[in-house]
C-alpha positions in Angstrom: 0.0 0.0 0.0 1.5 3.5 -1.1 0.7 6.8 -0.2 1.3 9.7 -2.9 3.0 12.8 -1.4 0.7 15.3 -3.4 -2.6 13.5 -3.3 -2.8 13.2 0.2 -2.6 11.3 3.3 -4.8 7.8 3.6 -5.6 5.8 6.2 -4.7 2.0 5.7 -6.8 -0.5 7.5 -5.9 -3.0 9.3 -8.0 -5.2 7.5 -5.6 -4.2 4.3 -2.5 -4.3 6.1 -3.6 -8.2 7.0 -4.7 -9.6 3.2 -1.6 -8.7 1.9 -0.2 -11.1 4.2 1.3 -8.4 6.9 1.5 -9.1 10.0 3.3 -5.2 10.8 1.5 -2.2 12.1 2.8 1.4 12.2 3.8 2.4 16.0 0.5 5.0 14.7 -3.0 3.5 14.3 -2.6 3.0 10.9 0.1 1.4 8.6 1.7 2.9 5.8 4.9 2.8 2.9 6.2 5.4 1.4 6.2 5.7 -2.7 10.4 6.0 -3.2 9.9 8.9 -5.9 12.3 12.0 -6.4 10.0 13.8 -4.0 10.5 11.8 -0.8 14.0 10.4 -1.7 15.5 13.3 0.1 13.4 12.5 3.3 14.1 9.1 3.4 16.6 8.6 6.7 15.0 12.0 7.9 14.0 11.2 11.4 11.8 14.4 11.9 9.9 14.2 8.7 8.7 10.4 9.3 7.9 11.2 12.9 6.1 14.4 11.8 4.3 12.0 8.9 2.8 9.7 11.0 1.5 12.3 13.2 -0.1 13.8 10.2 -1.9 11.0 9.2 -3.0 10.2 13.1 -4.5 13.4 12.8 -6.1 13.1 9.4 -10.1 13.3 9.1 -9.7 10.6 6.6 -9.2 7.8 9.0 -12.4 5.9 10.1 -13.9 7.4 13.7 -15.8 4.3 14.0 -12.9 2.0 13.1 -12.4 0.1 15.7 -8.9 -1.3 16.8 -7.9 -4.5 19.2 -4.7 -6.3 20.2 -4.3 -9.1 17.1 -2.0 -11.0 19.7 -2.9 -10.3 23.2 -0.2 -13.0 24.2 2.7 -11.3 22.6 4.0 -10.3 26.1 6.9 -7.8 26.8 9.5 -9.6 25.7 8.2 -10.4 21.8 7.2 -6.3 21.4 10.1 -5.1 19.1 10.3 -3.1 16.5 11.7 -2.7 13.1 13.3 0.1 11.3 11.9 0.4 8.0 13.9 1.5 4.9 11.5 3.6 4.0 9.2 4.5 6.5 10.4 4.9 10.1 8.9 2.9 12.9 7.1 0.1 12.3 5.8 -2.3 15.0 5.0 -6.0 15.1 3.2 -8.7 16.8 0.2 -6.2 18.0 -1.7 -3.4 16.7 -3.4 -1.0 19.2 -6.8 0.7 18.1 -10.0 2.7 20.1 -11.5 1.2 22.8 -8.8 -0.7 23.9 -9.3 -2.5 27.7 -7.0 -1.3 30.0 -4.8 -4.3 29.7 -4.9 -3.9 25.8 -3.3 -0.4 26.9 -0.8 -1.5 28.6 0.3 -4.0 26.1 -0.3 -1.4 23.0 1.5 1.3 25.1 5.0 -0.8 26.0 5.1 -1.7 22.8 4.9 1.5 21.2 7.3 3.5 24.5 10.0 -0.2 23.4 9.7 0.7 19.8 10.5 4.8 19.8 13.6 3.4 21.6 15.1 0.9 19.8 14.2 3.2 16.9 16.2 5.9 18.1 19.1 4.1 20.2 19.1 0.6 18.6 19.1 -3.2 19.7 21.7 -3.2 22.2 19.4 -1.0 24.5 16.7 -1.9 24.0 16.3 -4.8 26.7 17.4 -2.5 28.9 14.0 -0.3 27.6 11.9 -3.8 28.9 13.5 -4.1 31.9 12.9 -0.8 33.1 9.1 -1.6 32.3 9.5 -5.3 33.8 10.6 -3.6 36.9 7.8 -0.5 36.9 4.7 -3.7 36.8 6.5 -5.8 39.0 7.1 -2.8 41.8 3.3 -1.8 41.1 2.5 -4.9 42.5 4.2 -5.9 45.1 2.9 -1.8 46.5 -0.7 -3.2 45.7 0.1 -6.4 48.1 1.3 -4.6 50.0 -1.8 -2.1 50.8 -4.1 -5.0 50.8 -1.8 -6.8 53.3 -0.9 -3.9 55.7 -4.9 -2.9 55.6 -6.1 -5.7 56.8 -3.4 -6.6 59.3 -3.9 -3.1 60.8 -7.6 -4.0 61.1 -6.9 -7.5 62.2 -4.0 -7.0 64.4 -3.5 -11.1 65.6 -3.5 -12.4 61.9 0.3 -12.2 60.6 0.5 -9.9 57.1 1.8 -13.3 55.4 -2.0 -14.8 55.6 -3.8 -11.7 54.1 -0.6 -11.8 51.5 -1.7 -15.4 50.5 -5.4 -14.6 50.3 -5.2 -11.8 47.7 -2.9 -13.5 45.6 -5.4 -16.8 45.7 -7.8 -14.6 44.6 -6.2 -12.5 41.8 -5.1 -16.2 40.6 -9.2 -17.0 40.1 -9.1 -13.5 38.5 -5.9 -13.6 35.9 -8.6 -16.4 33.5 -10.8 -14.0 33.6 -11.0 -12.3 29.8 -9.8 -8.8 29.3 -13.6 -7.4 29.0 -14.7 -8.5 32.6 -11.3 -7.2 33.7 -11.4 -3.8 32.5 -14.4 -3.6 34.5 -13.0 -4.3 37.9 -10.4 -1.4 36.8 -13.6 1.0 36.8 -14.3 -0.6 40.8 -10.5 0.5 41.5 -11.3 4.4 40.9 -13.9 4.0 42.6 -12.5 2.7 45.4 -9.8 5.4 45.1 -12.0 7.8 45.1 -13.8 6.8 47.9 -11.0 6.4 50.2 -9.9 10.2 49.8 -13.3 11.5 50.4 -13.5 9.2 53.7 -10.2 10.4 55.1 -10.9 13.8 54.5 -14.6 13.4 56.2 -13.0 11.6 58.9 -10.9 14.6 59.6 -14.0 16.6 61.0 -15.2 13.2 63.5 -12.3 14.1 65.8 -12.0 17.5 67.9 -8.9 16.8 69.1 -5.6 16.2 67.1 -3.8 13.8 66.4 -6.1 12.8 63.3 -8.3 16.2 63.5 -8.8 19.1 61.0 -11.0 21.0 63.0 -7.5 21.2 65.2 -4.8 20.6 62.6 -1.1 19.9 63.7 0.6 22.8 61.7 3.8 24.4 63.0 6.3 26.3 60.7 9.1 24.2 61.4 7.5 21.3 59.4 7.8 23.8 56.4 10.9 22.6 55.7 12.3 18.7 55.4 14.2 17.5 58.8 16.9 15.9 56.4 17.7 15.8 52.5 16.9 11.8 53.1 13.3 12.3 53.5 13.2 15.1 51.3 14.4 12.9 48.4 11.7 10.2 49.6 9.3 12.4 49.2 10.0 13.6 45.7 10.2 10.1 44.6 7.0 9.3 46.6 5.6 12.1 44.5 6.6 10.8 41.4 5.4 7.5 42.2 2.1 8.1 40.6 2.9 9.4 37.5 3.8 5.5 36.3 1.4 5.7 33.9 3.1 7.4 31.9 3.9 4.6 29.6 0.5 4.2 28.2 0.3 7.7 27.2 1.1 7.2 23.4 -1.7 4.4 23.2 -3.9 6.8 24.8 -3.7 9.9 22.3 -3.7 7.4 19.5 -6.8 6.1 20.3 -8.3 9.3 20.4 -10.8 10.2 17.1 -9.1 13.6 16.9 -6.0 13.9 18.8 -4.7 16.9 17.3 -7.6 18.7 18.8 -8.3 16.9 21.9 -5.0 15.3 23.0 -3.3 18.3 24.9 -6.6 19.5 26.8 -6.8 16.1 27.9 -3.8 15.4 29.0 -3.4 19.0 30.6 -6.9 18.3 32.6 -5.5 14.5 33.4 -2.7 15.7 34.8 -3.5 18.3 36.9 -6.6 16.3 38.1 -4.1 13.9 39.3 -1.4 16.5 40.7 -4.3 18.3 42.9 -5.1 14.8 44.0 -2.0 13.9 45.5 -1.8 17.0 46.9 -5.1 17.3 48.3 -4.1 14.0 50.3 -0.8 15.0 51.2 -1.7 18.0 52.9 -4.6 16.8 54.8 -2.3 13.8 55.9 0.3 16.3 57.1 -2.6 18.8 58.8 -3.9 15.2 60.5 -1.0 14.0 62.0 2.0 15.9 61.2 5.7 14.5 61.1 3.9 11.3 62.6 1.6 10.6 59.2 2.6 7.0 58.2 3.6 5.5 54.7 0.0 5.0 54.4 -2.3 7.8 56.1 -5.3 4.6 56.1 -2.9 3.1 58.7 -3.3 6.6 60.7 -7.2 6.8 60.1 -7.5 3.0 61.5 -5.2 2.8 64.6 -6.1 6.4 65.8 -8.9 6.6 69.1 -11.8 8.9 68.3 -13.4 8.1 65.0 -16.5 6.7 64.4 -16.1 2.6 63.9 -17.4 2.5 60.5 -14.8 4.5 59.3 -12.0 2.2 59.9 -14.5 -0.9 58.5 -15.1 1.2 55.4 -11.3 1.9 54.6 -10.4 -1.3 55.2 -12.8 -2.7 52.8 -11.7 -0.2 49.9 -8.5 -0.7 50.5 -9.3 -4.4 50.0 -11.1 -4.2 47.0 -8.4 -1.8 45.5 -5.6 -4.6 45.2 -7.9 -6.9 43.7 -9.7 -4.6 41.1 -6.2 -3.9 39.6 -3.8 -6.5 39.9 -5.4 -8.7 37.3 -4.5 -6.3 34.7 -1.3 -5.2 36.1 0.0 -8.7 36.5 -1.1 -9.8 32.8 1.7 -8.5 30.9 4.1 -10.4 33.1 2.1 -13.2 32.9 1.9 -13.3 29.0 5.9 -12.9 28.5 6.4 -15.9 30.7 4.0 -18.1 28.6 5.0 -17.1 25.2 8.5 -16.6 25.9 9.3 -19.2 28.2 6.6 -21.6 28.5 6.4 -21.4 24.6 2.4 -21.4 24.7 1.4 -22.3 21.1 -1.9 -21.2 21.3 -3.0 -23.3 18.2 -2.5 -26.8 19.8 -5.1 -28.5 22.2 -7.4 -26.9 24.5 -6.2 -29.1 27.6 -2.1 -28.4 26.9 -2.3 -24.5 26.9 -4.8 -24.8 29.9 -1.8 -26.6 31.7 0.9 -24.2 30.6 -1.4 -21.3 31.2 -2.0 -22.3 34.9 1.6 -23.5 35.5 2.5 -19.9 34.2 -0.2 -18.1 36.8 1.0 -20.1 39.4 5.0 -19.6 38.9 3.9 -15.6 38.6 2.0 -15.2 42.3 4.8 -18.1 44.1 7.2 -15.4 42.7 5.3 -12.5 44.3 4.5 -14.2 47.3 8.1 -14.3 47.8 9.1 -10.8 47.2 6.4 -9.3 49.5 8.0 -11.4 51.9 11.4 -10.0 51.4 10.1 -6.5 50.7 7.6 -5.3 53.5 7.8 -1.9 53.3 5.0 0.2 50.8 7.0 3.4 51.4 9.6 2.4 50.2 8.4 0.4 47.3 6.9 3.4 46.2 9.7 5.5 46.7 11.9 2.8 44.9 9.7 2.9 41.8 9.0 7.2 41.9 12.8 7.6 42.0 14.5 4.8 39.7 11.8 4.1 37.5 9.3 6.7 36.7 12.0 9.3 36.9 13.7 7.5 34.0 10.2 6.6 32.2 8.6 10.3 33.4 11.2 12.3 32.2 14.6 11.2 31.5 13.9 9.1 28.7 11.2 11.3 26.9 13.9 14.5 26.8 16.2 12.0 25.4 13.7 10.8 22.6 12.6 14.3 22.0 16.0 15.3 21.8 17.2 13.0 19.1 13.7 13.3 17.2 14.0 17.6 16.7 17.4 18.0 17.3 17.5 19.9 14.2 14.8 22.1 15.3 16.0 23.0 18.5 17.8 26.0 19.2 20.9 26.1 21.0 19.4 27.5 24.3 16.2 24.2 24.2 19.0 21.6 23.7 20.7 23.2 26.9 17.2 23.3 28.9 16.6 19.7 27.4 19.7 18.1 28.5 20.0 20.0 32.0 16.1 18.5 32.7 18.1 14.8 31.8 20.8 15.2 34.2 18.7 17.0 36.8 15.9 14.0 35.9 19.5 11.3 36.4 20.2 12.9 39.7 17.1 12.4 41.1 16.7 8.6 40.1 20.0 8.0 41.7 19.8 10.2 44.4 16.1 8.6 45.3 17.1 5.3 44.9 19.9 5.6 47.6 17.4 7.3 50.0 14.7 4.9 49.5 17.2 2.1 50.5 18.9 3.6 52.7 16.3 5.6 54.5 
């Protein structure tokens, strides 16, 4: 399929793409070749014009609103998402294709796949594992911090039963869960914001139950000299704390291109995402401080439940969304783990019998949870999980590694003084990874 420079951009469907015998998607929704004429001959190892290109044609009234786009191999796993260079027209992706109305698991398959592929595109093979690993570790550090919760939640509220029972319960029951199909699963991910919702708007309620502080707001704990951090150590466990919840990062490129019009609709939307999210945190932050000052634990529900002077249902309440939290999002946070170790060590082939994959795919589920049961036995603390993954990963995901990309995609754009702002946000970006790291392990 060719597309004539002066005619036009067209979308090429899928449905196309796959008659002809392709099994290769553009790192866009669409996929596309460029006609090797005089006119484009000139642009052909031009990094900016292809990326520039396929933005085009994302943003293209042409292409089908109603089209509808699914993972073609939702068992490709992590491992299998590479990309290819193509001689003549820039990224191209294989093994999954990423379209509208996408599950959240399809997401974060689509969205790996697509953050994997601008890399090895623009710093080759031989980093490129690295690229999945940084992933690998971002899922698996998401969930150990959601056994975590569930775990410490209910062992605050059941103070006799040892954290290793409640550890073993929710991992039993995200095993039932992992068969599930991706359509029932993204609904439980729908349960989780509401859950997360409803835990902020109980803490902050509960802070007008209690007269007295600790754990009041109508008598906050406020004095100036909590203004500033005690040491750097915490300070730099707080940034990465911070940073913590802007992991999702990754599936940013599969949201825009799902969009209809992303042109017109991506940056309002990620502008209202993100400060929706940043006055979140925030909002919790403070009234956790305010609460119960210097004392406020890693997790201000431990505060809420082991503090005298709230009503009782408040504690039963939080405890039960916390609960439900873990096990409305693991499912899908676990499943891209889960579908490397089939297809790339198990070796599903998912064309055989019914009875061997079955076997394979429970043998697979059950080496996954042993090997988080494990860790969350070795790991025990949520702070500093989720310092550990706000400072080394999504420091390097967040920011480090999109300067870098953008850097290498406009460098011939950039003036002199937005290279120098670019690459002193990498190094102050490195700093902070390494810096955070230390702290979290050391603090």
């Amino acid at each position: 399929m060719e597309i004539e420079p002066d005619d036009g951009l067209k979308a090429v469907s899928a449905e196309e793409l796959s008659s002809k015998g392709s099994n290769s998607f553009a790192s866009l929704p669409v996929g596309i070749e460029n006609q090797t004429s005089n006119n484009n001959a000139r642009y052909k190892d031009n990094d900016e014009y292809n990326f520039e290109r396929r933005r085009r044609i994302a943003d293209t009234d042409e292409i089908n609103e109603d089209s509808e786009v699914e993972v073609i191999n939702e068992t490709s796993g992590l491992l299998e998402l590479t990309s290819s260079r193509s001689n003549r027209s820039g990224i191209i992706l294989t093994d999954s294709t990423i379209k509208g109305k996408s599950t959240a698991s399809q997401t974060i398959f689509n969205s790996i796949n697509v953050i994997i592929g601008i890399g090895k595109y623009l710093i080759g093979d031989k980093l490129n594992f690295a690229i999945f690993i940084t992933f690998a570790f971002d899922l698996i550090g998401a969930s150990l911090a959601l056994i975590l919760l569930f775990s410490d939640s209910f062992h605050t509220f059941f103070i006799n039963v040892d954290p290793f029972i409640f550890k073993l319960i929710i991992l039993c029951l995200v095993f039932g869960l992992s068969f599930l199909p991706l359509n029932i699963l993204s609904i439980f991910s729908f349960i989780g914001i509401i859950c997360t919702s409803g835990v902020v708007i109980i803490i902050f309620c509960a802070g007008f139950f209690k007269k007295n502080s600790p754990g009041s707001l109508l008598s906050p704990i406020f004095n100036k000299n909590y203004l500033w951090p005690k040491n750097i150590n915490d300070l730099l466990i707080s940034i990465s704390i911070f940073m913590a919840n802007y992991g999702g990062h990754v599936v940013l490129p599969e949201i825009i291109s799902d969009m209809k019009r992303p042109a017109k609709e991506a940056q309002f939307s990620m502008i209202i995402t993100f400060t929706f999210t940043w006055f979140i945190d925030l909002f919790i932050g403070l009234t956790g401080f305010l609460m119960f000052g210097s004392n406020v634990e890693d997790e201000i529900t431990k505060n809420i439940m082991l503090q005298q002077g709230y009503p009782s249902w408040i504690p039963t309440i939080i405890c039960l969304l916390m609960g439900l939290l873990p096990i409305a999002k693991l499912p899908i946070v676990t499943r891209p783990l889960i579908s490397t170790f089939e297809k790339s060590i198990l070796n599903i082939d998912f064309s055989k019998n019914e009875n061997s994959r079955f076997i394979k795919k429970l043998l697979s589920r059950l080496f996954v949870y042993i090997f988080f049961l494990i860790i969350s036995m070795i790991f025990t603390s949520f702070g500093k999980i989720m310092a550990f993954l706000g400072s080394a990963i999504c420091f390097t995901v967040c920011v480090t590694l999109p300067l870098l990309f953008y850097l290498k995609i406009f460098k011939n754009k950039l003036s002199r003084f937005n290279k120098i702002c670019l690459y002193i946000g990498v190094l102050v970006s490195c700093l902070f990874a390494i810096s955070g790291t230390i702290a979290s392990i050391m603090g």
